[in-house]
N, C-alpha and C positions, 0 to 999 in steps of 0.2 A: 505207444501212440498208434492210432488205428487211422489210414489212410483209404479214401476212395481214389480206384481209380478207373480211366476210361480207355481201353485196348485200342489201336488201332494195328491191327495184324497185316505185313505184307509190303509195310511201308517200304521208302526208297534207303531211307537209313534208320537208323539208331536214334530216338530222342523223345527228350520229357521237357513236357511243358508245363508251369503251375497256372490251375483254372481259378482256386479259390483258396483258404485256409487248408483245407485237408483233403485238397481236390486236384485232381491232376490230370493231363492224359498222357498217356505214351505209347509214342510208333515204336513197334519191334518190326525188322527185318522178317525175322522167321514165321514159318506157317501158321495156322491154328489147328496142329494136326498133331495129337497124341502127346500133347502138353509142351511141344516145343514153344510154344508162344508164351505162357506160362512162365518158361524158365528162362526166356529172353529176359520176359519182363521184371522179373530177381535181378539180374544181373544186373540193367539200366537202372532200376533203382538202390543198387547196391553202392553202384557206382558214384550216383547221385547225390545219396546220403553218406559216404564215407563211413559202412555200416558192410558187416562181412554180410554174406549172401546165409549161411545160417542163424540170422538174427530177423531176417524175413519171412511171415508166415502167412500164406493165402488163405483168410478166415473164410470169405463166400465169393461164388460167381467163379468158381472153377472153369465153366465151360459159355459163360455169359461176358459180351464184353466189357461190361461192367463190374467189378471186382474191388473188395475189401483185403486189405494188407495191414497187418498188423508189423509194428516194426519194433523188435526187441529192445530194452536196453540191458544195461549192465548191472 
């Protein structure tokens, strides 16, 4: 399942909100600095989905706020 979603980097806490069907945004705490934000955003949505953190893969928008996540199954 291939997910969009919308970075907000810096926030005050931790959290995801759903926009649409396959559309989402989420605040991470952490920077946008050397992919720390990135890998916040694994985790909340790892979290989120009940889905381990290598079952998530950041297809595009590596360095753009906007980013596609593909999410593994089994």
């Amino acid at each position: 399942m291939r997910i969009t979603v919308r970075v907000k980097p810096n926030a005050k806490k931790d959290e995801i909100k759903k926009i649409d069907t396959d559309y989402y945004e989420v605040r991470v705490t952490a920077i946008p600095e050397k992919g720390k934000a990135n890998k916040k955003v694994v985790q909340v949505l790892s979290k989120h989905f009940k889905i381990p953190k290598s079952k998530i893969r950041l297809i595009r928008g590596e360095t753009s706020r906007e980013k596609v996540f593909e999410l593994l199954d089994d």
